[in-house]
C-alpha distance (Angstrom), angle and dihedral (degrees) to the residues before:
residue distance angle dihedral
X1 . . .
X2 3.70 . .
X3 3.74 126.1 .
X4 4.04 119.7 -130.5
X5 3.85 129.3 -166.7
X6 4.19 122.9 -135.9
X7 3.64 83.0 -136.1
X8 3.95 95.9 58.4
X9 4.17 126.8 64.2
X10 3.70 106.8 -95.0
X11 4.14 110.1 -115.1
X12 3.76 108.7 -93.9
X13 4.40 81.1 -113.0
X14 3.73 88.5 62.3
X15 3.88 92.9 61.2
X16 3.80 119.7 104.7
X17 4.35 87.9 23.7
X18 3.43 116.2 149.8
X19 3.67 108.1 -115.8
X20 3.99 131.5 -137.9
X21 3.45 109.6 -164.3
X22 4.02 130.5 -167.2
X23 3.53 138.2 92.6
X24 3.76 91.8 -97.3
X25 3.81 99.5 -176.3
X26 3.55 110.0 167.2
X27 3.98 86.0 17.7
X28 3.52 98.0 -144.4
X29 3.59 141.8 -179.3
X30 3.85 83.4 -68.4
X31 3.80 100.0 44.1
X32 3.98 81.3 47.9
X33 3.60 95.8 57.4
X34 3.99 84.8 54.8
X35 3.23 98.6 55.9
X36 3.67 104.6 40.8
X37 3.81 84.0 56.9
X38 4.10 89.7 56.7
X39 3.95 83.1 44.2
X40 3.57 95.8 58.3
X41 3.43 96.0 39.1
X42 3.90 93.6 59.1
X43 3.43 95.3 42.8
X44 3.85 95.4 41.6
X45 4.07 75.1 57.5
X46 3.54 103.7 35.1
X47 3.71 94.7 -118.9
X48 4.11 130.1 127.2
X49 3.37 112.9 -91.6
X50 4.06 124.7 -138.2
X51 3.61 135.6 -166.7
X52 4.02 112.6 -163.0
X53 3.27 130.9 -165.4
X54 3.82 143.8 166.6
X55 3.75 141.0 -105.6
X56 2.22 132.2 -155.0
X57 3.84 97.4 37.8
X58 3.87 120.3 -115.3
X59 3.66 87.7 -124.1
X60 3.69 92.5 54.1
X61 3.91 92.0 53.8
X62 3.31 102.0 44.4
X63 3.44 97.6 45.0
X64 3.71 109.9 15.9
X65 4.23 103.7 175.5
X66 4.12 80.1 60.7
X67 3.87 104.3 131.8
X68 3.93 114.0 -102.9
X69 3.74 109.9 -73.3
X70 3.68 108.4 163.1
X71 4.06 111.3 126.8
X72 4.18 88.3 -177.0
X73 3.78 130.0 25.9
X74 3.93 118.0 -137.2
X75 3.76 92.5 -99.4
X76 4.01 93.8 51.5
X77 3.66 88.9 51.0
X78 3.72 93.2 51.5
X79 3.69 80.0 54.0
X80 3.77 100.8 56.1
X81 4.06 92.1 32.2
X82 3.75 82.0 63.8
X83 3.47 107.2 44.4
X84 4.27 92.7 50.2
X85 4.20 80.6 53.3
X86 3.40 109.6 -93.8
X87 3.86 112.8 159.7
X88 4.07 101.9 -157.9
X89 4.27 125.3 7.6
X90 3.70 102.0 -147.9
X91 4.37 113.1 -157.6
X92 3.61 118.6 -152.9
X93 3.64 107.5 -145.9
X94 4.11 92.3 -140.1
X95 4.04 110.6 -150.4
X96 3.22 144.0 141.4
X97 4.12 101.3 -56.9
X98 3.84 90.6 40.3
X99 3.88 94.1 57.2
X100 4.09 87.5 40.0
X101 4.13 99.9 55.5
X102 3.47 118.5 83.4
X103 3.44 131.0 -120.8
X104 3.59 106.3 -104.9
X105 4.18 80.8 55.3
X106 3.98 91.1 50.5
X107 3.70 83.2 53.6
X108 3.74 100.9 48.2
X109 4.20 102.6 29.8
X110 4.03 97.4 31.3
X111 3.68 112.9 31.5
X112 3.92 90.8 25.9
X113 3.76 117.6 33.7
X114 3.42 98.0 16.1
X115 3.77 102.6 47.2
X116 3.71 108.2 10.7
X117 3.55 102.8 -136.5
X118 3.68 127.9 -179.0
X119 3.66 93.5 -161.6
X120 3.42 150.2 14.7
X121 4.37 136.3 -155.1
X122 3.86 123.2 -170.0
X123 3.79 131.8 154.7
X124 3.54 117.1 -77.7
X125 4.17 82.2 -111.2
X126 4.20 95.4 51.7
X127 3.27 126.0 145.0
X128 3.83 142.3 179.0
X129 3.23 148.3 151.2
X130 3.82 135.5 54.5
X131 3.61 117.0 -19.9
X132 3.80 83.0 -2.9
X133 3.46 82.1 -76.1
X134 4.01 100.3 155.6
X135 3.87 122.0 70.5
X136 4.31 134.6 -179.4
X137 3.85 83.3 -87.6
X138 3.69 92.6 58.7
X139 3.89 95.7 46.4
X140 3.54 86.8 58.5
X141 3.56 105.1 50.4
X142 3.86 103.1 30.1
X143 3.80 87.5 34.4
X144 3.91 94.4 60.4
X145 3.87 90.2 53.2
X146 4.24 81.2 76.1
X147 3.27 102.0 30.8
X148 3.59 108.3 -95.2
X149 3.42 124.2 135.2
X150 4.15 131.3 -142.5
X151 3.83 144.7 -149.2
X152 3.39 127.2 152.3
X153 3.83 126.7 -158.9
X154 4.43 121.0 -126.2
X155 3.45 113.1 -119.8
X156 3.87 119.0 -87.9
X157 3.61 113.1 -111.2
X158 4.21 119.4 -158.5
X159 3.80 95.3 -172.4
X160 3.51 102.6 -89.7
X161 3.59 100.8 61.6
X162 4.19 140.1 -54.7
X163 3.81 112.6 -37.6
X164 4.05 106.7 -118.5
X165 3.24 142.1 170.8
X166 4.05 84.5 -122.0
X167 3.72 92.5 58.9
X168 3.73 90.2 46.5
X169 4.20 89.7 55.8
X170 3.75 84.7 52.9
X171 3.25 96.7 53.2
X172 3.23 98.7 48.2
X173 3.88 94.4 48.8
X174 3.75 84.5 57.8
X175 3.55 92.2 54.6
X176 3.72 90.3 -124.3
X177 4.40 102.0 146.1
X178 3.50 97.5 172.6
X179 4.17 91.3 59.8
X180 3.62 92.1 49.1
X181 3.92 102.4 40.4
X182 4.06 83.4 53.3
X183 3.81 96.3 48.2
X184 4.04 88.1 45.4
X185 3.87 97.1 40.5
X186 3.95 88.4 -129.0
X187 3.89 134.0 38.1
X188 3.69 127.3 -69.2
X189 3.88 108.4 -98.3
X190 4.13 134.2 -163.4
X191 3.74 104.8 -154.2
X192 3.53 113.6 -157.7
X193 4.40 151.7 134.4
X194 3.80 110.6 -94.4
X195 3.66 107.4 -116.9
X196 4.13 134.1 -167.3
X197 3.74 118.3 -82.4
X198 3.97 127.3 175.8
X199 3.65 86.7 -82.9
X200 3.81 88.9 -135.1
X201 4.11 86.1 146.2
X202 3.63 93.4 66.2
X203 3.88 95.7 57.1
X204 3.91 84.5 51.5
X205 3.56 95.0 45.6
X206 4.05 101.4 -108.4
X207 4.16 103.6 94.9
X208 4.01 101.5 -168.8
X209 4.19 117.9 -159.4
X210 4.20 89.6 -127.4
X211 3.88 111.8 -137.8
X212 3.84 132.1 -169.8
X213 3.78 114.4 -121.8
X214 3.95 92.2 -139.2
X215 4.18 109.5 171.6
X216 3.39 95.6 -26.9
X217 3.85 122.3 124.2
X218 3.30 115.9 -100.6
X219 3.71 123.9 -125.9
X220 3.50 133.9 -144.9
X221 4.00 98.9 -73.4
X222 3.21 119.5 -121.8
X223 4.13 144.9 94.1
X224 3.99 114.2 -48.6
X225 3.81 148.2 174.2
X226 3.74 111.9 -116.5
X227 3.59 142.3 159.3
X228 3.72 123.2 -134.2
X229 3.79 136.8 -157.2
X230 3.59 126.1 -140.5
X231 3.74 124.9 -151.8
X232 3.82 96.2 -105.1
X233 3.51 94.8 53.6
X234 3.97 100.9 -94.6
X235 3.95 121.3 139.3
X236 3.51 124.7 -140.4
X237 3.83 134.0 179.3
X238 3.30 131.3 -137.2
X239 4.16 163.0 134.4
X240 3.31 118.5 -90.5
X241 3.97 128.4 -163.9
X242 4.44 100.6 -153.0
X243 4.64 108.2 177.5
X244 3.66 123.8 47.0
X245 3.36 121.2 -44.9
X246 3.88 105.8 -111.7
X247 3.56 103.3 -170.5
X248 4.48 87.0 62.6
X249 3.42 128.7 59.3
X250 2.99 131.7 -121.6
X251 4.01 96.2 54.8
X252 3.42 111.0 -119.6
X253 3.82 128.9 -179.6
X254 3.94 116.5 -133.2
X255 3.53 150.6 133.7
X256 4.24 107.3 -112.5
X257 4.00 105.1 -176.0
X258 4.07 106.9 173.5
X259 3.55 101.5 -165.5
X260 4.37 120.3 -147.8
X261 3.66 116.6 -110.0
X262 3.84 99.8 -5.3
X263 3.73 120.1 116.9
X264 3.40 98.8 166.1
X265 4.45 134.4 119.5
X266 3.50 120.4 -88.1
X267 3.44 105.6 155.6
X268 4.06 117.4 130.3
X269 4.00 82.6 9.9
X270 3.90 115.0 124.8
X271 4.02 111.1 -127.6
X272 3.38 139.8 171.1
X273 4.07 129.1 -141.6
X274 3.53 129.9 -151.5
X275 3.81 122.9 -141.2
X276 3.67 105.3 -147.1
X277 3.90 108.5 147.2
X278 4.16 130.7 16.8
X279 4.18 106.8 -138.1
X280 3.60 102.1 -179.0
X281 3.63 136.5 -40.4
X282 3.62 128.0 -96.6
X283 4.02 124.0 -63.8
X284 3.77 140.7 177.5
X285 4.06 110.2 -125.6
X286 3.97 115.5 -159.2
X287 4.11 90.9 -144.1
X288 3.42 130.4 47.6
X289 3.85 77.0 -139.9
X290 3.89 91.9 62.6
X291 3.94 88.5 47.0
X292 3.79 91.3 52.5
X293 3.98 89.6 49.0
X294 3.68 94.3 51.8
X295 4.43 97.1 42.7
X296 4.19 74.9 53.1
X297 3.84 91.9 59.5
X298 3.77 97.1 29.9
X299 3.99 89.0 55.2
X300 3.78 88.3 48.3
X301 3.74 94.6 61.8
X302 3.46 95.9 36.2
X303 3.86 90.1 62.7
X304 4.13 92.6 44.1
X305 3.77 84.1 44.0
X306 4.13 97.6 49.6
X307 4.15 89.7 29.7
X308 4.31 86.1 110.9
X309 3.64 90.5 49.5
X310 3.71 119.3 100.9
């Protein structure tokens, strides 16, 4: 899969793709429905098939002291766009003049005669365009004047209401894993390099691969099981300390996964943890002794939690 850039001419191969078009952060069970429909449809057709998506996010640009949000980064959805068959991930760079044109101009300059698309798939609930101004209806009709054709796809219902990426955040917040891995289809993951920390763990016994938070939501903090992947491919599993770290001063926020029967050095290597269970949330221990005693138990049931995971 290759990625493109809004700001760049599309290769003459990418012309005639059928398009799906959202944000899809998180791209979950939703999202995927989306873009297996664009999948099909291009190869049904015999024509490339793109996912786009935008960075950075709406939200983000119009109001840009919002908390962090993000569920995926770019790369991670490159990952996953690939993986469901996706043969180019197109990012609109959204600024200024892209949140100012209209949506009978998005149709016309962007999806038309910029890209060249012979179709297009959204969410039954998409929207674009100034103001928000252009809808599923207006795709179809103003889209057919250039030749491009539209479906959208209904929303994807689990039983207890439509799977978004807003119920997703919420779960997360809660700390509730299980909600979010089943409305993604996989765990939540923080991708990120391993960085130096005080290395206070290893004198206790625990050594944690320290990573920066970046844009990523943050989830309820607290101690949890996870998983991690390591560049090569190896799996590891592990507990993981995500908020501020109480029990030091001063307050600093990071992800602290100490991983079971590893030893070796991941610093400067990119990773990416899994968050499959919540333990407990965070506390502040008066000892170091009392800390010790507690990463003891916490590892404990993080291994009988994560003992059916491969």
């Amino acid at each position: 899969m290759i990625r493109l850039d809004s700001r760049h001419p599309l290769p003459p191969e990418m012309h005639g793709a059928i398009l799906a078009l959202g944000n899809f952060d998180g791209f979950h069970l939703g999202h995927q429905a989306v873009v297996g429909e664009a999948i099909r449809w291009a190869r049904a057709e015999g024509r490339p098939a793109i996912v786009a998506t935008f960075d950075p996010h709406p939200i983000r640009y119009f109001v840009p002291d919002a908390p962090p949000f993000r569920i995926t980064t770019i790369a991670q959805r490159g990952d996953l766009f690939a993986a469901a068959g996706a043969d180019a991930m197109l990012v609109f760079h959204f600024d200024a003049a892209m949140a100012d044109m209209p949506a009978d101009r998005w149709i016309s300059e962007i999806l038309g005669a910029q890209l060249g698309v012979a179709g297009v798939v959204t969410g039954d609930d998409f929207t674009f365009g100034k103001g928000r101004g252009g809808s599923v209806a207006l795709l179809q009709s103003e889209g057919a004047k250039f030749g491009i054709a539209a479906r959208h796809v209904g929303a994807v219902d689990d039983g207890h209401g439509t799977i978004s990426s807003t119920r997703i955040r919420a779960a997360l917040k809660a700390g509730d894993c299980e909600t979010a891995t089943a409305l993604l289809s996989r765990p939540f993951t923080i991708r990120g390099e391993v960085q130096h920390g005080d290395k206070l763990g290893r004198t206790i016994g625990f050594p944690t691969a320290n990573m920066a938070l970046t844009g990523y939501l943050r989830p309820r903090y607290g101690i949890y099981a996870v998983t991690a992947l390591l560049p090569g491919g190896q799996r590891l599993k592990g507990a993981a300390n995500i908020g501020i770290r109480p029990s030091f001063d001063p307050p600093k926020e990071l992800l602290e996964p100490h991983f079971f029967d590893f030893s070796g050095d991941l610093y400067g290597q990119e990773i990416e943890v899994a968050f499959h269970h919540f333990l407990r949330p965070e506390a502040r221990f008066d000892s170091l002794g009392d800390l010790t005693a507690q990463m003891k138990l916490d590892c404990d049931e993080a291994k009988r939690l994560l003992s059916g995971v491969e």
